[in-house]
C-alpha positions as CSV (number, residue, x, y, z in Angstrom):
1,X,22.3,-19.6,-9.0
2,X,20.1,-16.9,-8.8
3,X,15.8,-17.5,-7.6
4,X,13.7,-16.2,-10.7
5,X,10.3,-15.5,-10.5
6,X,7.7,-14.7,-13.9
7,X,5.2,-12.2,-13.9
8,X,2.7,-12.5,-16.7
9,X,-0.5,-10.4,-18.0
10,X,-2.7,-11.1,-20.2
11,X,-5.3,-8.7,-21.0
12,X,-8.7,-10.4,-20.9
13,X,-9.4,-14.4,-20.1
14,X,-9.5,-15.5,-24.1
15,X,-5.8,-14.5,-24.4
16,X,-3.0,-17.2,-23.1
17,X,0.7,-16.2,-21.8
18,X,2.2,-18.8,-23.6
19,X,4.0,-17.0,-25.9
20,X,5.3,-14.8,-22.8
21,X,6.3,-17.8,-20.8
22,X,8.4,-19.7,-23.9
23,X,10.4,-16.5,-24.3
24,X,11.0,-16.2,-20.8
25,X,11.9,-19.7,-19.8
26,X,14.1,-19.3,-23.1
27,X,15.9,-16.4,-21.1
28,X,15.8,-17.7,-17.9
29,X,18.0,-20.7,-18.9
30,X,20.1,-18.6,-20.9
31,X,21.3,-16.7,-17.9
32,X,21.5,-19.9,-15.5
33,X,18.3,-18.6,-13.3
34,X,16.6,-21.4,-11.4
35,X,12.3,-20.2,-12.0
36,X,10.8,-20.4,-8.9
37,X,7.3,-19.2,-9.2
38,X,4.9,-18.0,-12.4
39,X,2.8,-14.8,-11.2
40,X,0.0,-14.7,-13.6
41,X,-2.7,-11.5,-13.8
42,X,-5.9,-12.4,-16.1
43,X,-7.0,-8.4,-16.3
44,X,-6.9,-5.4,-18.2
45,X,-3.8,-2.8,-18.2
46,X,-5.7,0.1,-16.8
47,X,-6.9,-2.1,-13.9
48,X,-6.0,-0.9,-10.6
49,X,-6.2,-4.2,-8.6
50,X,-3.9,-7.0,-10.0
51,X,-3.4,-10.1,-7.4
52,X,-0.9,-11.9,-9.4
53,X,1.6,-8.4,-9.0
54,X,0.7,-8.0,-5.4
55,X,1.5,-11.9,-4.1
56,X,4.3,-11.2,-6.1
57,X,5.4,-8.3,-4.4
58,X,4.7,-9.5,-1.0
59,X,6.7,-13.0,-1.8
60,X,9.7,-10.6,-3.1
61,X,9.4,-8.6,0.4
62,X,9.9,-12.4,2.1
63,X,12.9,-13.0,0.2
64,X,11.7,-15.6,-1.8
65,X,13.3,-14.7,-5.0
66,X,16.4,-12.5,-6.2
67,X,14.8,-11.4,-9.9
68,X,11.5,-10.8,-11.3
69,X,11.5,-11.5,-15.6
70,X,8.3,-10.0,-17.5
71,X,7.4,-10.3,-21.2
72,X,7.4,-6.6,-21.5
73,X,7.4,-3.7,-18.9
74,X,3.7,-2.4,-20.0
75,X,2.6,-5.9,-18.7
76,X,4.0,-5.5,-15.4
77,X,2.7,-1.7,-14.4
78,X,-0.8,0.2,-15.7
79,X,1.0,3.4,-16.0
80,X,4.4,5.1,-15.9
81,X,4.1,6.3,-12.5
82,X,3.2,2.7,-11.6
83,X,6.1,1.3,-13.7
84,X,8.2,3.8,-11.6
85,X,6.7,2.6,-8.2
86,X,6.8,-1.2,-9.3
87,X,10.8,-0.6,-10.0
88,X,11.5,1.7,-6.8
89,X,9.7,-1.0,-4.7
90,X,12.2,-4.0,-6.1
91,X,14.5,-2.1,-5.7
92,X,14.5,-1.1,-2.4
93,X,13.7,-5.1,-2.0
94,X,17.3,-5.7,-3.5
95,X,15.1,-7.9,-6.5
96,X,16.4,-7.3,-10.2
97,X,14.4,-6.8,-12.7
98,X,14.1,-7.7,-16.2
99,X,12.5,-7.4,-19.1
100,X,12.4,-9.4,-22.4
101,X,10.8,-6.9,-24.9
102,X,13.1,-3.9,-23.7
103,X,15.9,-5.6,-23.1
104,X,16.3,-3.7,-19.7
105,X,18.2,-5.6,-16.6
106,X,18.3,-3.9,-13.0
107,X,21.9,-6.3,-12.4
108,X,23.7,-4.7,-14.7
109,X,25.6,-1.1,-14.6
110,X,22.9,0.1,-17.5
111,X,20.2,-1.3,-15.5
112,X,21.5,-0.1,-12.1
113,X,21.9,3.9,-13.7
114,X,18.4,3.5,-15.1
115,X,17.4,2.4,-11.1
116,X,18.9,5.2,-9.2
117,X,16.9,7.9,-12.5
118,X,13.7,6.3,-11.5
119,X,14.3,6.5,-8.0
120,X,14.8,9.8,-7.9
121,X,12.0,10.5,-10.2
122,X,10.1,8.4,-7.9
123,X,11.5,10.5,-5.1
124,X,10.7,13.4,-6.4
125,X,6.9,13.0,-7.1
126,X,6.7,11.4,-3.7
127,X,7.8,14.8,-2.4
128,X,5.7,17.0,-4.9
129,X,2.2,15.3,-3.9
130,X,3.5,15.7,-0.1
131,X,3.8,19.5,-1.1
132,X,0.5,20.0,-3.2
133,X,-1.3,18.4,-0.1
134,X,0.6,20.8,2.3
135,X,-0.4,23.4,0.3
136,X,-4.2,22.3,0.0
137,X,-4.4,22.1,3.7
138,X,-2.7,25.8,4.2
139,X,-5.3,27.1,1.3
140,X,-8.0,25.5,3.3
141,X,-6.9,26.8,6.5
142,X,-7.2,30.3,5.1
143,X,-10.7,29.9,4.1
144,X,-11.4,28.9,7.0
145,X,-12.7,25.4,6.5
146,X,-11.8,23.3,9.7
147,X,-8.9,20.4,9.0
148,X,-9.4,17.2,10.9
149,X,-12.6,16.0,12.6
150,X,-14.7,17.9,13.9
151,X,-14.1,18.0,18.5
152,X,-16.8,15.7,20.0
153,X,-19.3,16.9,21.7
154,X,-20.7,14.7,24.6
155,X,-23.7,15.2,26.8
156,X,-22.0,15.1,29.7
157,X,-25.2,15.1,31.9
158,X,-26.9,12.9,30.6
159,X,-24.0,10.2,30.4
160,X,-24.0,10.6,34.3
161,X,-28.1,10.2,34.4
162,X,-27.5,6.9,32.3
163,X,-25.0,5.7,34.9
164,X,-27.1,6.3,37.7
165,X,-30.0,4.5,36.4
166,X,-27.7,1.5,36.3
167,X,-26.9,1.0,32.4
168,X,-23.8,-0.5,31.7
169,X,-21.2,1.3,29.9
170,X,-21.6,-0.6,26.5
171,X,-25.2,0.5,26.5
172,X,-24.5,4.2,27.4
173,X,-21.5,4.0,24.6
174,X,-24.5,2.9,21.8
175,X,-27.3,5.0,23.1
176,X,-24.4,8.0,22.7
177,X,-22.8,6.4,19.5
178,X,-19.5,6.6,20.9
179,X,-16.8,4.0,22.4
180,X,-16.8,2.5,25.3
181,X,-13.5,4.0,26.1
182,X,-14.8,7.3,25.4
183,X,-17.5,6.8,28.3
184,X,-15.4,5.5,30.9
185,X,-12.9,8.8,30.5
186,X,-16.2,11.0,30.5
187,X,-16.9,9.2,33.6
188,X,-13.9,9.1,35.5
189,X,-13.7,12.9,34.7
190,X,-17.2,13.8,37.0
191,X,-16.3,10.8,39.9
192,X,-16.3,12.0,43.3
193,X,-13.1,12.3,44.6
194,X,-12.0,10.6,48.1
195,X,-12.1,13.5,50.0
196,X,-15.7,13.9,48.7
197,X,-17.1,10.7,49.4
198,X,-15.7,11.4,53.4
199,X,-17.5,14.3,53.5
């Protein structure tokens, strides 16, 4: 018997999934899946940050469950592209996914085809950002703008004054507003070596 978890959304608090969760229990029984766990998001669909989806997700990376059922599809992403990352992450997770609405199911050879299309679409816009931000950093490089941060510049001189007066090196790190570690390398580069302190 295959673990089934619900995921529910409901658009703003005055609304109530119960309509969602009769038709999905309804299915659930129908296809012998033992509910687990009800995921349920109280927020808009446009709304980046959905705790419900992401305990979800993180229980589904555990193992805790072998299919995910929703009302609808536009209840479990905010957009296409997220519909296509939700999908590609189960996926990847080995977790079906189903919907009641669309009728669409990940376990079956339909549902599998429709899988490996939004994989590769997923694939493939994975690979165009990584290109249009290779190409942003090439653009800037030509104009000159400087990529990264900016090299650190340390008053070496005075960090060895500091020393010498006998502050510690957490007090010469804030008064320079760098780490500690930073410091102690900046230190150990201007000791004396052996053969100095002999002579």
């Amino acid at each position: 018997m295959k673990r089934a978890v619900l995921y529910l959304r409901v658009s703003t608090v005055d609304q109530h999934p119960e309509t969602q969760l009769q038709d999905l229990h309804q299915m659930a029984a129908q296809r012998g899946y033992q509910i687990g766990h009800e995921y349920t998001d109280r927020i808009s669909g446009v709304k980046a940050k959905r705790p419900g989806l992401d305990l979800a997700i993180a229980d589904g990376r555990r193992g805790r469950f072998d299919v995910v059922l929703v009302w609808a599809c536009d209840r479990i992403a905010r957009s296409t592209r997220h519909f296509l990352e939700v999908l590609d992450e189960l996926n990847r997770l080995e977790v079906e996914f189903v919907s009641f609405r669309e009728n669409i199911d990940t376990g079956g050879p339909l549902g599998r085809a429709i899988v490996i299309i939004i994989g590769a679409i997923a694939k493939l816009e994975r690979s165009l950002i990584v290109e249009r931000v290779r190409a942003g950093l090439r653009r800037a490089r030509l104009d000159g703008q400087r990529i990264g941060r900016a090299p650190l510049v340390l008053d070496s001189a005075a960090i060895q004054q500091d020393r010498q007066r006998g502050q510690s090196i957490r007090q010469i790190a804030r008064g320079h507003n760098v780490s500690t570690a930073t410091i102690q390398r900046e230190l150990r580069k201007h000791a004396p070596t052996t053969q100095e302190k002999v002579a």
